[in-house]
C-alpha positions as CSV (number, residue, x, y, z in Angstrom):
1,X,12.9,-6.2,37.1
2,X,16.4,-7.1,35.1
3,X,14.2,-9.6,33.5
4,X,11.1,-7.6,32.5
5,X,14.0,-4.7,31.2
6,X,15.9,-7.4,29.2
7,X,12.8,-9.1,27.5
8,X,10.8,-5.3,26.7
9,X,14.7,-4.8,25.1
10,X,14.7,-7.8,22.7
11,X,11.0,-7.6,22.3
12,X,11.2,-4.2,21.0
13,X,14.2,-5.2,18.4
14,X,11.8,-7.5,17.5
15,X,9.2,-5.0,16.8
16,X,11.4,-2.3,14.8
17,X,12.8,-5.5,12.1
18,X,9.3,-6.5,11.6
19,X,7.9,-3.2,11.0
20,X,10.2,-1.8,8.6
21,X,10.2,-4.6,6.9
22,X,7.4,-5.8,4.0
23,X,3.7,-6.0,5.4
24,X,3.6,-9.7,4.7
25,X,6.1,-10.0,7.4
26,X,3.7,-8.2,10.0
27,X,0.9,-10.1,8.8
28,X,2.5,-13.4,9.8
29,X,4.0,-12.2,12.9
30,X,0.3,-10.2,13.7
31,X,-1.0,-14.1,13.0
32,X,1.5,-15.2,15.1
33,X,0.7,-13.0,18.0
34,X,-3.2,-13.6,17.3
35,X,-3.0,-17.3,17.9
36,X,-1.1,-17.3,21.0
37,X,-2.9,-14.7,22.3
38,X,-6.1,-16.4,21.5
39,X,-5.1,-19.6,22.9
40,X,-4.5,-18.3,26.0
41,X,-7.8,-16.6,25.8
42,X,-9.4,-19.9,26.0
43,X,-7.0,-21.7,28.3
44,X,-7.8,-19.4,30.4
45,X,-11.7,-19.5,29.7
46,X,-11.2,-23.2,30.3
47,X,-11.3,-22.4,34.0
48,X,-15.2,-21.6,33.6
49,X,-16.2,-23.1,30.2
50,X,-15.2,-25.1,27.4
51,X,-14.1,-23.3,24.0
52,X,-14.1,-24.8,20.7
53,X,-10.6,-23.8,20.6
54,X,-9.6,-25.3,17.9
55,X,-12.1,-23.9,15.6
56,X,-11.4,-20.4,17.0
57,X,-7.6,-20.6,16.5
58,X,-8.4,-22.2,12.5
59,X,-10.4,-19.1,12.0
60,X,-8.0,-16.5,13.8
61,X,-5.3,-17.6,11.9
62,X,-6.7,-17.7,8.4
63,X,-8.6,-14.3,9.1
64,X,-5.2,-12.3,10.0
65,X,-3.0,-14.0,7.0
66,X,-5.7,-12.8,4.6
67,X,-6.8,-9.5,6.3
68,X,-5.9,-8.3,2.8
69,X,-8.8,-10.7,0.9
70,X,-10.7,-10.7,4.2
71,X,-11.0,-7.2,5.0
72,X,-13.7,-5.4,7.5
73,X,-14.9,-3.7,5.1
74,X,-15.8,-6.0,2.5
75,X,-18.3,-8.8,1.8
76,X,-15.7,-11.7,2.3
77,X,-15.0,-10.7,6.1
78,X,-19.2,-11.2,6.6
79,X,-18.9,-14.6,5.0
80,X,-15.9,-15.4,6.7
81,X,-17.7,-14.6,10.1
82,X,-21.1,-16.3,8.9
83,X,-19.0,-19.6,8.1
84,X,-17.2,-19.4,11.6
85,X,-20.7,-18.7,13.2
86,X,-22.3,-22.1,11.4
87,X,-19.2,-24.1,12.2
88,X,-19.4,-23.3,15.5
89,X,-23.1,-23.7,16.3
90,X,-22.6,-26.9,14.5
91,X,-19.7,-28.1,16.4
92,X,-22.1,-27.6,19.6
93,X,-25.2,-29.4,17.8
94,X,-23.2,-32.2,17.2
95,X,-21.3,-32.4,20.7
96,X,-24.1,-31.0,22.6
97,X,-22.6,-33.3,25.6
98,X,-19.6,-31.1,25.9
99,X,-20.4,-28.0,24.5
100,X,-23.2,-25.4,25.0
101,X,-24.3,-21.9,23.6
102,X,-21.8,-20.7,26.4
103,X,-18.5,-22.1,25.1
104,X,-20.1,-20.9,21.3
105,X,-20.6,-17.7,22.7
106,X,-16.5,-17.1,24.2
107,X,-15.3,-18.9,21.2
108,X,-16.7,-16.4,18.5
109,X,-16.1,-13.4,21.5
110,X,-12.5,-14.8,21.6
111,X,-12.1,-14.3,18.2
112,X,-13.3,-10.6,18.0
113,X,-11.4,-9.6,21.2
114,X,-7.9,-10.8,20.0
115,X,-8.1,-11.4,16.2
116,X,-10.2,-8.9,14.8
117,X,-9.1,-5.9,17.2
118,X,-5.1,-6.5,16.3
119,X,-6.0,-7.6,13.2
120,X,-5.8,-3.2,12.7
121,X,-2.2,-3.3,13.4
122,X,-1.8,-4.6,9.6
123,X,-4.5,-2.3,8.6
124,X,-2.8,0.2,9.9
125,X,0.1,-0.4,8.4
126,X,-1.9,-0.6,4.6
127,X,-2.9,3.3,4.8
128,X,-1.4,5.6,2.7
129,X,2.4,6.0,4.7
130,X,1.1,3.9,7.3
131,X,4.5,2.2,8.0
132,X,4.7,5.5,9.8
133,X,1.8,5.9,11.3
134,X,2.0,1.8,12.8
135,X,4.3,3.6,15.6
136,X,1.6,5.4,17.0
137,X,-0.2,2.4,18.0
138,X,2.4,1.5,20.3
139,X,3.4,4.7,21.3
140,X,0.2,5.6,22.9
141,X,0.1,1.9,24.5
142,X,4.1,2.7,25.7
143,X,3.6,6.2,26.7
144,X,0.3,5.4,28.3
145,X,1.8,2.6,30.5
146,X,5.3,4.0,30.7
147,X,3.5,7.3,32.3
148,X,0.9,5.3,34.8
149,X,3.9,3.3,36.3
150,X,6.1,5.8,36.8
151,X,3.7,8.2,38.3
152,X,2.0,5.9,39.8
153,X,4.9,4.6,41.9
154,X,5.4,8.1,43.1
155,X,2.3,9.8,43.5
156,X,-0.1,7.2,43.3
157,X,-2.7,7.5,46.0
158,X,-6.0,6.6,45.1
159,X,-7.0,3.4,44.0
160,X,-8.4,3.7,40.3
161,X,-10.1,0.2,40.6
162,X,-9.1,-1.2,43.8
163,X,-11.4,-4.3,43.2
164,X,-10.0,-5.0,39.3
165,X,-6.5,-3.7,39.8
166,X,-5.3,-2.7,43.2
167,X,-2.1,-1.4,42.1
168,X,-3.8,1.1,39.4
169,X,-3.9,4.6,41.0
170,X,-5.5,7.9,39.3
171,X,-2.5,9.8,39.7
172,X,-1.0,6.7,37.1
173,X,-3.9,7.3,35.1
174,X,-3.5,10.8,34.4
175,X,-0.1,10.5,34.3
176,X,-0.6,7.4,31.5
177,X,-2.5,10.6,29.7
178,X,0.2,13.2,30.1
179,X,2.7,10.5,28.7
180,X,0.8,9.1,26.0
181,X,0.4,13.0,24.5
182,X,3.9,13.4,25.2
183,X,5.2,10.4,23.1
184,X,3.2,11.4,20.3
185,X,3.8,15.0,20.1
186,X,7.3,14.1,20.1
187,X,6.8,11.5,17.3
188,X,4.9,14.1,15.4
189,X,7.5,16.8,15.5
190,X,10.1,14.4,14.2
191,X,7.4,13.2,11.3
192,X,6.8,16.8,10.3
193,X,10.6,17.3,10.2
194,X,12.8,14.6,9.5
195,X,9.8,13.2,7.0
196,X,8.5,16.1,5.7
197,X,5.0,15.5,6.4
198,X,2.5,18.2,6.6
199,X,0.1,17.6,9.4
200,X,-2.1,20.5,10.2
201,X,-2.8,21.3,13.7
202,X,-0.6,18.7,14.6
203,X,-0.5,20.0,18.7
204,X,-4.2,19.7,18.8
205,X,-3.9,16.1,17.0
206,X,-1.2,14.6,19.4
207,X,-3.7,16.4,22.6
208,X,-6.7,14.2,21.1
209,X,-4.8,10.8,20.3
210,X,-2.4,11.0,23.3
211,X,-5.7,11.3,25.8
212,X,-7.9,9.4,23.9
213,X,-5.9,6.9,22.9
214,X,-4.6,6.6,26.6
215,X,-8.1,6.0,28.3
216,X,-8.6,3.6,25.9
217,X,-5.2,2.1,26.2
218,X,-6.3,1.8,30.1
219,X,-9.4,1.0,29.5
220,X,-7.7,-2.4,27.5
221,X,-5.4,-3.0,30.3
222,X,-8.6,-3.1,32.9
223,X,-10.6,-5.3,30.7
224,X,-7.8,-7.9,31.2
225,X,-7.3,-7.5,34.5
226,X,-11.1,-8.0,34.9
227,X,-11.4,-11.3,32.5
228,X,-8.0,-12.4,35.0
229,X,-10.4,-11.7,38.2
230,X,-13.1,-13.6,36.5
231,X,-11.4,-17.1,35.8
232,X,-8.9,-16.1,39.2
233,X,-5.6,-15.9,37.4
234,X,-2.4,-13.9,37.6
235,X,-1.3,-13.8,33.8
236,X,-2.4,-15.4,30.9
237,X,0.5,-17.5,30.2
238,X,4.3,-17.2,31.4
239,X,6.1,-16.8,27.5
240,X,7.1,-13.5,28.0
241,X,9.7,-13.3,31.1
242,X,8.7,-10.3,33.7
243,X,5.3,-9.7,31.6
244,X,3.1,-12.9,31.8
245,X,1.6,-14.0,28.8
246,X,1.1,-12.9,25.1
247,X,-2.2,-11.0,26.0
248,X,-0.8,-9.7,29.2
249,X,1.7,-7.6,26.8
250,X,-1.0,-6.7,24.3
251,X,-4.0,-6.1,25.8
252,X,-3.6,-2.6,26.0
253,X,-2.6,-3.0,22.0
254,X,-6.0,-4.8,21.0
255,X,-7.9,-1.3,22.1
256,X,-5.5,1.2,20.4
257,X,-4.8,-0.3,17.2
258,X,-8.8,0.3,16.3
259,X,-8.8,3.7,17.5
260,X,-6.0,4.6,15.5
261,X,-7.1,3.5,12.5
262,X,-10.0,5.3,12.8
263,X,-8.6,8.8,13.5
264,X,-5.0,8.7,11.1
265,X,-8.9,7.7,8.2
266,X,-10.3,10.7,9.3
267,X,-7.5,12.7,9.4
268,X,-7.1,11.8,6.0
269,X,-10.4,12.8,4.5
């Protein structure tokens, strides 16, 4: 427990210097994260299959350096992806002895899962005052977990998914929810006034990204724990001391980042 305390501690000074600092700085350390998190991805894949890892972690990395040039939203993301999906099919063409539409198939889904869904933490951070907004990403994830462990470990009763994640309870879940609104109605109220930001209806804001953003937060976490079922492992690596791996800290970050994108765009409209 001292461990997972003390590593959360420095991994959160971590956090704060890179994201008040310039964006190029969170795209390399995003790139950073993408890559390890992908390659465990596909070490751990390895157990069932056999990724063209090296292709997928070429393509992860270049794709998050230049999310500016490469955006979603643009023409040079669909050649990017159309030039990953010919290497790839041609890597397995050529080395049809080791590799089969399978190990295509989790490559390019490896790619998606970890690169393109955090690849919206920098997005995030590109909106108009987005080196606010950023925060809420991993408020929601914090509240969201902070809340399901906590109420969890004293109320928790049911079994949420006993067969994906025994430990997981539905009091924890709700409580994840109640949390997760709680974090960003706080974080709200100080934008509004320490920043002087003028966010209409903020309440009724915080109430939809808190409880959305928490199911979905949970709905990340479960989605690891059921890939970690699949290929029977306990983490996906051991980098991070009393968390597991890269994607065992993230996974929860891969689902909110999109989602709050999405809502700080509409909110702007």
């Amino acid at each position: 427990m001292l461990m997972r305390i003390l590593s959360s501690a420095i991994g959160l000074a971590i956090l704060c210097v890179i994201l008040v600092t310039d964006k190029q700085m969170l795209y390399f350390a995003t790139a950073v994260v993408g890559v390890l998190g992908l390659k465990e991805f596909y070490d751990a894949m390895k157990k069932k299959s056999n990724p063209l890892s090296k292709t997928g972690l070429l393509f992860g990395a270049v794709y998050i350096m230049l999310i500016e040039i490469l955006n979603l939203y643009n023409t040079n993301f669909v050649i990017l992806i159309l030039i990953m999906f010919l290497t790839v099919f041609t890597v397995i063409i050529v080395s049809y002895k080791e590799h089969n539409i399978t190990d295509a198939s989790i490559t390019i889904t490896g790619f998606f899962y970890v690169c393109v869904l955090l690849s919206y933490v920098p997005l995030v951070r590109n909106l108009e005052d987005g080196q606010l907004y950023v925060w809420l990403i991993f408020l929601v994830a914090w509240g969201s977990d902070t809340g399901a462990y906590l109420v969890g470990l004293t109320l928790g009763k049911a079994k949420l998914c006993p067969d994906i994640s025994p430990k997981k309870t539905v009091a924890g879940a709700v409580g994840g929810i109640l949390f997760s609104i709680i974090f960003v109605l706080v974080y709200m109220i100080i934008l509004i006034k320490y920043y002087q930001m003028n966010i209409d209806n903020y309440i009724a804001i915080a109430l939809i990204i808190g409880t959305v953003g928490s199911i979905i937060s949970q709905l990340g976490d479960l989605l690891a724990s059921t890939i970690k079922r699949y290929v029977e492992i306990k983490d996906f690596g051991e980098m991070i001391p009393g968390h597991g791996g890269v994607l065992d800290r993230f996974d929860s970050i891969l689902f909110v980042a999109p989602f709050v994108y999405y809502i700080i765009t509409i909110m702007m409209l």
